[in-house]
C-alpha positions in Angstrom: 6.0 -24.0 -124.9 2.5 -24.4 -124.9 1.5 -20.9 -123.0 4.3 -19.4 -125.5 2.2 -20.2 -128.2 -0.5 -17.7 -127.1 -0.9 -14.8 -129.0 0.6 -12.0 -127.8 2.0 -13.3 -124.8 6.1 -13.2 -126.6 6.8 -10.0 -123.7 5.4 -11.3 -120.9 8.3 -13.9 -120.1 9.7 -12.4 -116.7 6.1 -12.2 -115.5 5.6 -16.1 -116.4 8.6 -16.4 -114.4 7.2 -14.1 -111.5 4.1 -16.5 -111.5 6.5 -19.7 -111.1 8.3 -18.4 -108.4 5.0 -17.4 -106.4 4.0 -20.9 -106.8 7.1 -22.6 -105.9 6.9 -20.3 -103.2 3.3 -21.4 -101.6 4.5 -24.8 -102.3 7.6 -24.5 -100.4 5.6 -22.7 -97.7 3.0 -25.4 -96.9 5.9 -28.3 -97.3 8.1 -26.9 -94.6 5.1 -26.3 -91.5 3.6 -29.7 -92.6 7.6 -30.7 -91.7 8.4 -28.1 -88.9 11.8 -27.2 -91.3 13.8 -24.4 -89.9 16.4 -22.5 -91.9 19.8 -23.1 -91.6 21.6 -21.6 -94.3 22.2 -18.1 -93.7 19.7 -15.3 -95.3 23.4 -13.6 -97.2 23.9 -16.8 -99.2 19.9 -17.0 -99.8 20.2 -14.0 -101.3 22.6 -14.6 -103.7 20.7 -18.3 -104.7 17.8 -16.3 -105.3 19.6 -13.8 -107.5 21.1 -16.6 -109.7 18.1 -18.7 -109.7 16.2 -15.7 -111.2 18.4 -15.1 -113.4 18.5 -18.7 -114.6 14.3 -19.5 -114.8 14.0 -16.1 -116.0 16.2 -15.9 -119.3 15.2 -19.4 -119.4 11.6 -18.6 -119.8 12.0 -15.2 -122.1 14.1 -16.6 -124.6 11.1 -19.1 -125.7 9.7 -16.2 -127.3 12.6 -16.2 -129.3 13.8 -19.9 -129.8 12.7 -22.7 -131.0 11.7 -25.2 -127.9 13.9 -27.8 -128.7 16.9 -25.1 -129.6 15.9 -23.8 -126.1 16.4 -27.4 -125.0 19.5 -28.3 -126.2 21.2 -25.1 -124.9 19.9 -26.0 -121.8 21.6 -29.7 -121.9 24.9 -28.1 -121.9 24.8 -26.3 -118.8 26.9 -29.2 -117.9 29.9 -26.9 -119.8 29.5 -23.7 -117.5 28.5 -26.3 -114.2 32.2 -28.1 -114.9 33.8 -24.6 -115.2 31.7 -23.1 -111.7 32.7 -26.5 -110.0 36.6 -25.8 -110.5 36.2 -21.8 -110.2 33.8 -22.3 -106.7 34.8 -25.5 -105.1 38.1 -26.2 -106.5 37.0 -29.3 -108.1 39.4 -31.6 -110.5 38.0 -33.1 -113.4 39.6 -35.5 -116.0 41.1 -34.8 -120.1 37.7 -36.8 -121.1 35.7 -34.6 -119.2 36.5 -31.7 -121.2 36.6 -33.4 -124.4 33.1 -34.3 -123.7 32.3 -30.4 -123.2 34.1 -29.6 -126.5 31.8 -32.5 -127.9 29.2 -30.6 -126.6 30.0 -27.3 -128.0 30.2 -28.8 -131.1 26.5 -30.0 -131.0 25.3 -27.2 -129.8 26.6 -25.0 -132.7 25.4 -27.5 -135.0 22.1 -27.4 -133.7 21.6 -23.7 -133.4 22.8 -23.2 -137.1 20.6 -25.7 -138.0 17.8 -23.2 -136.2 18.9 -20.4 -138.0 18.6 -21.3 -141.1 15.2 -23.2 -141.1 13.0 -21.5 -138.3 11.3 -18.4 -138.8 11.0 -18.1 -134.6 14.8 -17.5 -134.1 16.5 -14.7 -133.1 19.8 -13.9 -131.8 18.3 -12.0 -128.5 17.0 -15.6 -128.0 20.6 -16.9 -127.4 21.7 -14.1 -125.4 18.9 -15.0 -123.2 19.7 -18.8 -122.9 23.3 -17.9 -123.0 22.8 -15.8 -119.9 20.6 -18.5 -118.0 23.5 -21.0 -118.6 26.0 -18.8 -116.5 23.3 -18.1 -114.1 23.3 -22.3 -114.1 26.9 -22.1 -113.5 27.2 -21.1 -110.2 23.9 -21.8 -109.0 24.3 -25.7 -108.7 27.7 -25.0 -107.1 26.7 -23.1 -104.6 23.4 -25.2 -103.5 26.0 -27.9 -103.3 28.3 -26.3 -100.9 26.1 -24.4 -99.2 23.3 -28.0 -98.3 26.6 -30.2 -97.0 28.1 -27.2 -95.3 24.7 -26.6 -93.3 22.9 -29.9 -93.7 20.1 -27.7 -95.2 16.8 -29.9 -96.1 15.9 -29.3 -99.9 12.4 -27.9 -98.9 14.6 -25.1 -97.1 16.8 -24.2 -99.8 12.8 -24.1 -102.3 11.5 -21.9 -100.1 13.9 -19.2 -99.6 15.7 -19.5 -102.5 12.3 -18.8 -105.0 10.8 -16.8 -101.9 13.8 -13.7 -102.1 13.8 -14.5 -106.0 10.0 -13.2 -105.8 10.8 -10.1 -104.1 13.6 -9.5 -106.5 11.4 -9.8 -109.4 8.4 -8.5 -107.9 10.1 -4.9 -107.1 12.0 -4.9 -110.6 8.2 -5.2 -112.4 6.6 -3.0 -110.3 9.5 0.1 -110.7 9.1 -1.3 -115.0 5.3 -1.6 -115.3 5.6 -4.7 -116.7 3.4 -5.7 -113.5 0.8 -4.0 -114.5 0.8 -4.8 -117.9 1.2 -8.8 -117.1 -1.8 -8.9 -114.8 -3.7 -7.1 -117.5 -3.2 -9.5 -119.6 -2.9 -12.5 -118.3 -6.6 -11.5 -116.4 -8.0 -12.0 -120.2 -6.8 -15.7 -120.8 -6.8 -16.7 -117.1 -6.7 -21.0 -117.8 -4.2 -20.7 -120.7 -1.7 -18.6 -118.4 -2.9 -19.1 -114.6 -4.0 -22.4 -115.1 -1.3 -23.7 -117.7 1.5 -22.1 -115.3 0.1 -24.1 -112.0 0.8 -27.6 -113.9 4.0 -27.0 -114.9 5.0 -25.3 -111.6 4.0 -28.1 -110.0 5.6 -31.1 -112.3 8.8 -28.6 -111.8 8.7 -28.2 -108.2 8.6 -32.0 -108.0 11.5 -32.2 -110.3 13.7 -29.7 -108.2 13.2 -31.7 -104.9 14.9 -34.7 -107.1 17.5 -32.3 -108.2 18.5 -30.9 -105.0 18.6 -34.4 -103.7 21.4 -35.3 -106.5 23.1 -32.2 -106.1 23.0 -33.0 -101.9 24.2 -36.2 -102.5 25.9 -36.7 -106.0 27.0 -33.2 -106.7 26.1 -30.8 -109.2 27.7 -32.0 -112.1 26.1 -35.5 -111.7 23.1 -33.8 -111.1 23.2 -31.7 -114.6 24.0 -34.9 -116.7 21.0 -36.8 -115.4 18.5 -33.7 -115.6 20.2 -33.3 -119.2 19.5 -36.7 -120.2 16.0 -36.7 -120.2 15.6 -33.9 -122.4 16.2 -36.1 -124.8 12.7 -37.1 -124.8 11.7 -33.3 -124.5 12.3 -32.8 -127.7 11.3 -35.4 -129.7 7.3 -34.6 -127.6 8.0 -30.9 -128.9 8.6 -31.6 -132.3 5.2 -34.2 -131.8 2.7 -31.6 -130.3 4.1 -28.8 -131.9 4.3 -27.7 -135.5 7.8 -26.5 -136.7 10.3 -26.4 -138.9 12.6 -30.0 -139.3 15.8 -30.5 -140.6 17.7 -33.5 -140.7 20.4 -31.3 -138.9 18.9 -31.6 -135.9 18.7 -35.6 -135.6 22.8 -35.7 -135.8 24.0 -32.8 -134.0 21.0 -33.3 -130.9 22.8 -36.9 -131.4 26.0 -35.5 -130.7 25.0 -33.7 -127.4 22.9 -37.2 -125.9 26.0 -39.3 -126.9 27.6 -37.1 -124.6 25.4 -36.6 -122.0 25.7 -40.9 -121.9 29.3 -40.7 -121.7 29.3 -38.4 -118.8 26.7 -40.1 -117.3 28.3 -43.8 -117.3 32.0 -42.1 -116.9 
């Protein structure tokens, strides 16, 4: 949120994005020599992880220059709505009446919550919500797949980093140099080097530590237990956006974000 807050830098979301994965890339590079990991998961399934995992930090990151942070946020808890769908579409899972209840409780927050947005914030925009919408599917099957593919292969989570972000660097890398946008990234990004560069390093780092915890629950909890804890703490998310960062507030928010947590909880405890 903070590097979105830049001026001028509202277009330059997929290059942000192209930064993160080059990061999570060097980091996943120097983890697995220092642990002599080799790959086990075949380079066609990579492929397709890298694809979805683009797609999900990448409309992810874009739609901030669209959204409200803690909108952003709260779209993002319920991924736990198009995770349940991928885990019966992709493994065949089962999952009980309250379960879906709890989605539809979700929904209902959700739409709340945006509304709420729409009304009060001058930074909202339907492209916005395409965008999130779009990471959510991405979401979908990604956390599916990484769960099928680590216990069909045994695959280490430093592996499934490294490839997975690697590929998704090529990917993006080819698409912004065929657009421009490359071009016009570096160019500017070279002018506020600390508040893009430097800003980008931290959080690429707190989230490459938060992904090795993620792949460990989806590894050994599965995905959907995995989305309701990651979900849960975004709780706290918000409330630090709305602390650091002036916006609009409406009482709208407190009761329909409190909709969403109550959920979360349930699913969690469930």
């Amino acid at each position: 949120e903070l590097i979105f807050t830049l001026d001028g830098f509202k277009p330059f979301g997929w290059y942000l994005t192209l930064v993160q994965f080059g990061y999570y890339s060097i980091f996943g590079y120097i983890e697995v020599n220092m642990k002599n990991v080799s790959r086990r998961i075949p380079l066609k399934t990579y492929m397709l992880l890298a694809l979805l995992t683009l797609g999900t930090m990448g409309f992810s990151n874009s739609s901030l220059g669209y959204l409200n942070y803690p909108t952003q946020v709260i779209f993002k808890c319920c991924k736990l709505i198009p995770v349940l769908v991928g885990g019966i579409l992709i493994q065949q899972k089962r999952y009980g009446v309250l379960d879906f209840m709890a989605a539809s409780c979700m929904c209902l927050g959700l739409t709340l919550f945006t509304l709420a947005d729409s009304y009060i914030s001058p930074n909202f925009n339907t492209i916005g919500v395409v965008m999130i919408s779009s990471a959510l599917l991405c979401d979908a099957a990604i956390g599916n797949v990484q769960e099928k593919s680590m216990k069909a292969y045994k695959a280490t989570n430093t592996e499934v980093v490294l490839y997975s972000y690697f590929i998704g660097f090529l990917y993006l890398m080819v698409i912004m140099v065929l657009t421009g946008d490359l071009y016009r990234g570096i160019t500017f990004c070279s002018q506020h080097v600390m508040k893009t560069y430097g800003y980008a390093l931290i959080f690429s780092l707190s989230g490459y530590l938060g992904i090795q915890i993620v792949l460990t629950l989806v590894k050994t909890c599965g995905a959907f237990t995995a989305a309701t804890v990651t979900t849960c703490r975004k709780a706290v998310t918000i409330i630090i956006s709305f602390a650091f960062f002036s916006k609009p507030f409406t009482f709208q928010y407190v009761w329909s974000g409190f909709i969403d947590q109550s959920t979360e909880e349930y699913l969690l405890t469930y």
